[in-house]
C-alpha positions in Angstrom: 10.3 27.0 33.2 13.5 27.4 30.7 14.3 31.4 30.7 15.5 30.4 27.2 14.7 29.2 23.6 11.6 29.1 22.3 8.3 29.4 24.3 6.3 26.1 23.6 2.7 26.9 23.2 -0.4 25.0 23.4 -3.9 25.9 22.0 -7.0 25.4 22.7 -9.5 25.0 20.3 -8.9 23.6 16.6 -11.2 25.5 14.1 -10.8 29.4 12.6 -9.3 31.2 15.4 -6.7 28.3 16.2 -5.7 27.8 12.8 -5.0 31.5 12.7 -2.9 31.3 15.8 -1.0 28.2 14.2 -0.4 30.0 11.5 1.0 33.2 13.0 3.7 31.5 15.3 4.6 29.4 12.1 4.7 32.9 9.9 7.3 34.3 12.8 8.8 31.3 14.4 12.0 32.2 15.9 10.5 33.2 19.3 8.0 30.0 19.5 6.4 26.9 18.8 3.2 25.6 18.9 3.8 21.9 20.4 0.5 20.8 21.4 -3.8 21.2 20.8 -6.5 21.1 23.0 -10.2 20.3 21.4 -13.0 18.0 22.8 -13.6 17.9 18.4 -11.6 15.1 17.6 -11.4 15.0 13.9 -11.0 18.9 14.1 -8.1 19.0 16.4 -5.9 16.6 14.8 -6.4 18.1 11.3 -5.3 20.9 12.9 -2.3 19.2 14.3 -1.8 17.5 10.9 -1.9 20.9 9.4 0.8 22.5 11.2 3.5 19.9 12.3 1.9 20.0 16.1 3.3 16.6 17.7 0.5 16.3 20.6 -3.6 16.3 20.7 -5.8 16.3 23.9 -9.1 16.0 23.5 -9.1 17.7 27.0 -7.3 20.7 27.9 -6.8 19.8 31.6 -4.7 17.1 30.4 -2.4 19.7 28.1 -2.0 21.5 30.9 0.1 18.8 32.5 2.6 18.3 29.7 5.8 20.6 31.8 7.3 22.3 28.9 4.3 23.8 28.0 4.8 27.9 29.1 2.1 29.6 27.4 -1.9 28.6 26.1 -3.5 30.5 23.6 -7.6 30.6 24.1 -9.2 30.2 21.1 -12.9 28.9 22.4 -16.1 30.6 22.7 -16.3 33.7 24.8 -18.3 31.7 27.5 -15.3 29.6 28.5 -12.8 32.0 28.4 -12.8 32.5 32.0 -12.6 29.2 33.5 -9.9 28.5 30.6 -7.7 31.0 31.9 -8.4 30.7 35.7 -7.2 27.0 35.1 -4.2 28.2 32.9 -2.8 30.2 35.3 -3.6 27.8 38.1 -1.0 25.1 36.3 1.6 27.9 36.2 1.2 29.0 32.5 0.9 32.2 30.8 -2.5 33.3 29.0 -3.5 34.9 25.8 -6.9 34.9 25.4 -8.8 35.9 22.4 -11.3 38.9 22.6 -13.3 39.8 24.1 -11.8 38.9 27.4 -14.8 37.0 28.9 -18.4 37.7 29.5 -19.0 39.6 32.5 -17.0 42.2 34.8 -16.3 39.9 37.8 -14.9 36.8 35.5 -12.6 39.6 34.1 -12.1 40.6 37.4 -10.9 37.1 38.4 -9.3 36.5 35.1 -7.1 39.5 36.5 -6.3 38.7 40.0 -5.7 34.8 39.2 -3.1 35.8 36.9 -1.2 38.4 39.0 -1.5 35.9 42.2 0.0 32.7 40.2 2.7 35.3 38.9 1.7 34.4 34.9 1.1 36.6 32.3 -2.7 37.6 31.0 -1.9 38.7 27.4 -5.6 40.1 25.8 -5.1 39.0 21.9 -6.6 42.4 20.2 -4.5 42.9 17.2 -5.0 45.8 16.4 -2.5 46.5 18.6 0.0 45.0 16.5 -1.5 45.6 12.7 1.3 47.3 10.5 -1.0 50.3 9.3 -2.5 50.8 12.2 0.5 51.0 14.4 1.9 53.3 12.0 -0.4 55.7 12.2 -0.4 55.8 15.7 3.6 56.2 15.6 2.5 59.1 13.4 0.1 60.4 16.1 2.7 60.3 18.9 5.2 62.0 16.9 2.9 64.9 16.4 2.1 64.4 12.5 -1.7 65.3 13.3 -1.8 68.1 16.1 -4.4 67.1 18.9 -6.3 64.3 17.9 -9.8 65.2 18.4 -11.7 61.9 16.3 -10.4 58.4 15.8 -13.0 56.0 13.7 -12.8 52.7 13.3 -15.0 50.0 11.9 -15.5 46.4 10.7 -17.9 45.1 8.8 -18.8 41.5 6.8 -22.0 39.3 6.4 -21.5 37.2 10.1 -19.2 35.2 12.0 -17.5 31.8 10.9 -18.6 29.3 13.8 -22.1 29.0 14.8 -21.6 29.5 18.6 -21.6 33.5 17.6 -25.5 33.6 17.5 -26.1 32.2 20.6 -26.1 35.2 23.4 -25.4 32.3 25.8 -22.0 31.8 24.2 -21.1 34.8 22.8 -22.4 37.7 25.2 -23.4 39.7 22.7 -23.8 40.4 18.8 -21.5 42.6 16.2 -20.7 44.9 19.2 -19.3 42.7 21.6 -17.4 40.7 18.7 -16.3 43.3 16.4 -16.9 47.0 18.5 -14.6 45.2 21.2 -11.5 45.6 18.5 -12.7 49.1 17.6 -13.2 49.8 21.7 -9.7 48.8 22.0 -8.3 51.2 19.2 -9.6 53.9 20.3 -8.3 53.7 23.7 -5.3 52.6 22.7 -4.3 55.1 20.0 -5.5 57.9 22.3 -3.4 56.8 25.1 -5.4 55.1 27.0 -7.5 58.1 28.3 -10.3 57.4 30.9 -13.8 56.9 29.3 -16.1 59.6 30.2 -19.3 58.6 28.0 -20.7 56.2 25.8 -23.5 56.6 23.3 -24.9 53.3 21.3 -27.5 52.2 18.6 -28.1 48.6 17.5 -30.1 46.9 15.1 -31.1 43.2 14.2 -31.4 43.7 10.7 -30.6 40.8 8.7 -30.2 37.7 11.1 -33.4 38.3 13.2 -34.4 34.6 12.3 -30.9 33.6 13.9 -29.9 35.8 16.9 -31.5 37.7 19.3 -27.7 39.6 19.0 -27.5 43.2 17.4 -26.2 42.5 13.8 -25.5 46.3 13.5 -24.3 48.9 15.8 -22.9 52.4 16.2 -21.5 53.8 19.1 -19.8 57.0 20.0 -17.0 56.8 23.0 -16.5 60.6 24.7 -12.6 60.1 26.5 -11.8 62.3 29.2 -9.1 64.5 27.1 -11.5 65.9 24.8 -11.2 63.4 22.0 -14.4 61.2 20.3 -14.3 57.7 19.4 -16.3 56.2 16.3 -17.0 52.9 16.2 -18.9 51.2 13.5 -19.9 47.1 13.0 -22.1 45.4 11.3 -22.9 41.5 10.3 -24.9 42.4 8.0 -22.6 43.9 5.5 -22.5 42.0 1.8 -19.4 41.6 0.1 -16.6 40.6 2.4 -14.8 42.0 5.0 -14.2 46.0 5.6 -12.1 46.8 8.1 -10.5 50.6 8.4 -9.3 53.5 10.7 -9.8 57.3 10.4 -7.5 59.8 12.6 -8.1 63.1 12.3 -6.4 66.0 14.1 -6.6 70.0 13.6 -3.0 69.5 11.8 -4.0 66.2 9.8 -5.5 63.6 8.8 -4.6 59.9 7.8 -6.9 56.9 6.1 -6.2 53.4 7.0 -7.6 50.3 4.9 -6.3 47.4 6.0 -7.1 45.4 3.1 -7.2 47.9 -0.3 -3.9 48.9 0.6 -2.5 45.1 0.3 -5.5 43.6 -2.5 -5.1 42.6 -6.1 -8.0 43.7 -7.7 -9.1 40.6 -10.3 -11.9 39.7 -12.0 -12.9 36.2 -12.9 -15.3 34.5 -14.4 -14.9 31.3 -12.8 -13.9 32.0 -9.5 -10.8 30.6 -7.0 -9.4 28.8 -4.0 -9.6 32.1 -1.3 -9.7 35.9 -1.9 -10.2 37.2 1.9 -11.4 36.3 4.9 -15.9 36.5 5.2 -15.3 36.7 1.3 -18.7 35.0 -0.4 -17.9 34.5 -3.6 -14.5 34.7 -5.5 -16.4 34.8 -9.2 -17.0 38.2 -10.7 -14.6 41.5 -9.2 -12.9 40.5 -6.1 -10.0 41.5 -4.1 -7.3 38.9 -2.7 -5.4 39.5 -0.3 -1.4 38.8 0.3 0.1 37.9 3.6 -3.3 38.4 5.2 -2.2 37.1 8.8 0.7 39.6 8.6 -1.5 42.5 7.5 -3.7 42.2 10.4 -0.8 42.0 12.6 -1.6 38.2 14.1 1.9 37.0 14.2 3.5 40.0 15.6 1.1 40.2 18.4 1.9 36.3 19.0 5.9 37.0 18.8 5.3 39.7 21.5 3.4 37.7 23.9 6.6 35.0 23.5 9.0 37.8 24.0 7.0 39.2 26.9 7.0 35.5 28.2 11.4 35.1 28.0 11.5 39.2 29.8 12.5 40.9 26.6 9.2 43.0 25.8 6.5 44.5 28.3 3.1 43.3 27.5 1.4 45.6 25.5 -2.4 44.6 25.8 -2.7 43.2 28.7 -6.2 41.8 30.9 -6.5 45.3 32.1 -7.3 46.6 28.4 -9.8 43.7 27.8 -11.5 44.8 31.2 -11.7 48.5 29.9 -13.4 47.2 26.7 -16.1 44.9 29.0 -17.0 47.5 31.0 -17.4 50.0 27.8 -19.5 47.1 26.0 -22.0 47.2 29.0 -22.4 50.6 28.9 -22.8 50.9 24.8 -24.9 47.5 25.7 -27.3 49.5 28.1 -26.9 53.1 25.9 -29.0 51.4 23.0 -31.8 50.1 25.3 -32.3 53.2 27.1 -31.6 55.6 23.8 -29.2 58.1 25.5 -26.1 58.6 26.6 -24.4 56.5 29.6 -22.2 58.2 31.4 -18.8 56.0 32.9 -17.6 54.5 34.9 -20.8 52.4 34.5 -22.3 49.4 36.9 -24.1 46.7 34.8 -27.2 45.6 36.2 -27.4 42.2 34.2 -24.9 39.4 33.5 -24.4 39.3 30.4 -23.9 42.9 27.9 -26.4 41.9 25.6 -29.0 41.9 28.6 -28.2 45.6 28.8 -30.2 46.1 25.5 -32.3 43.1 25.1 -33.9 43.9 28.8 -34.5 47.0 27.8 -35.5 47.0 24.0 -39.4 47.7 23.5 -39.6 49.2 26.6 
């Protein structure tokens, strides 16, 4: 592979999470270029590639991962195949990023991990919050001592449900609200801390809305004790009306700082007739709403993807790595198995099912 020039990219997957990831290399393009799309959707794969300028379509990713200039793959599919994806990825010699959560059980994460490091590629984990502006502000605020000794760090997102249908199937996903938005709020914590070792983990989930669609929680809490003395808060919910809600709390005993990722960067309008796109899980754009400007940026998408480039050509060490996404598994099971037995699991902690969810639903009733 060139040690120069852009990193060509390839994605697989054409719907919300790929356009995303077109979008974001486009937004910050001097590090890469996306130059070919994997989807077994046809029509969906080369609107995509329509969209965005992308020259090549495969209707098979195998086959993209052929093409010799391609250096890096971005995962965009359902949890389920994330594995496999990037077992074969790294078999063909290319670097990974793969959307979170990182897969669906402890020894594919395992794997994920050790196929990487053995084929001597890359396994970038794709949590942005890593990378969002406010959020990585406040944590240079944190490190430079702005709040004392951080003793709470909250976090929570919150809308009405996911955008692709394979998120209410437990065979797909792995797991409701939790697994796909307490991962990001997992992740946070553990990363704004310092990555401190998890010492317990306290959960309770709900299925209060979309009962007649998932067996997944649509509503969960859960409480993360770290070894050095600090609590994480983590709160997610499908079942939220209005839009998205996605925010941080840090508070120290010398401060305290409030992070909204979308207030901060919202035109509050009102409109009788409603418009094109306000924000993302937005239902309705008639009445009060609040767009959004440079939305990708604001979440931090296409600095996370420039990284990952840049980690890729030797000038930046990878900053969320497959390591973090196996921290965030292994906390999922035990928030997972917390809620079914209603107390506190201590870590590290040894699933006794396949999948997270199973931690609760074998356990819920009982």
């Amino acid at each position: 592979m060139p040690s120069t020039g852009k990193v060509k990219v390839g994605i697989i997957g054409s719907q919300f999470e790929a356009d995303i990831h077109a979008a974001a290399f486009q937004i910050m393009p001097e590090e890469a270029e996306v130059v070919a799309v994997a989807s077994p959707t046809p029509g969906n794969a080369a609107a995509l590639a329509q969209r965005y300028g992308i020259p090549r379509v495969f209707l098979d990713y195998h086959d993209m991962l052929k093409e010799p200039d391609i250096e890096m793959v971005t995962i965009t599919a359902p949890n389920s195949f994330h594995a496999q994806m990037t077992v074969d990825i790294a078999n063909a010699g290319k670097h990974v990023v793969c959307e979170k959560p990182l897969c669906m059980t402890l020894p594919e994460a395992d794997e994920m991990i050790e196929t990487c490091k053995r084929q001597g590629v890359l396994l970038g984990y794709a949590e942005e919050l890593f990378f969002t502006p406010k959020y990585v502000k406040a944590k240079q605020m944190a490190d430079q001592g702005a709040f004392g000794r951080v003793y709470l760090v909250k976090q929570s997102e919150k809308h009405f449900g996911p955008h692709s249908p394979w998120f209410w199937d437990m065979d797909k996903a792995g797991g409701g609200a939790l697994m796909d938005l307490g991962c990001h709020g997992i992740a946070f914590c553990y990363w704004f801390l310092g990555r401190p070792a998890i010492k317990s983990i306290y959960a309770h989930l709900a299925t209060n809305v979309h009962a007649a669609k998932t067996k997944g929680d649509d509503e969960a809490v859960c409480i993360i004790e770290f070894e050095n003395g600090a609590t994480g808060l983590i709160e997610d919910s499908w079942a939220r009306r209005g839009g998205m809600s996605d925010r941080s709390e840090i508070y120290g005993e010398g401060g305290v700082s409030y992070a909204d990722l979308h207030m901060g960067n919202a035109l509050p309008t009102y409109s009788e007739y409603g418009f094109g796109y306000a924000v993302e899980k937005a239902p309705t754009t008639q009445g009060w709403s609040y767009p959004v400007f440079e939305e990708h940026w604001n979440y931090g998408i296409p600095q996370e993807m420039r990284h990952f480039a840049r980690c890729v050509r030797g000038k930046e060490t990878l900053q969320a790595t497959g390591e973090d996404g196996r921290v965030v598994m292994q906390a999922l099971y035990a928030a997972y198995a917390s809620a079914g037995l209603g107390q506190k699991v201590s870590m590290p902690y040894h699933p006794t099912t396949t999948k997270p969810i199973d931690e609760w639903l074998s356990r819920k009733g009982q």
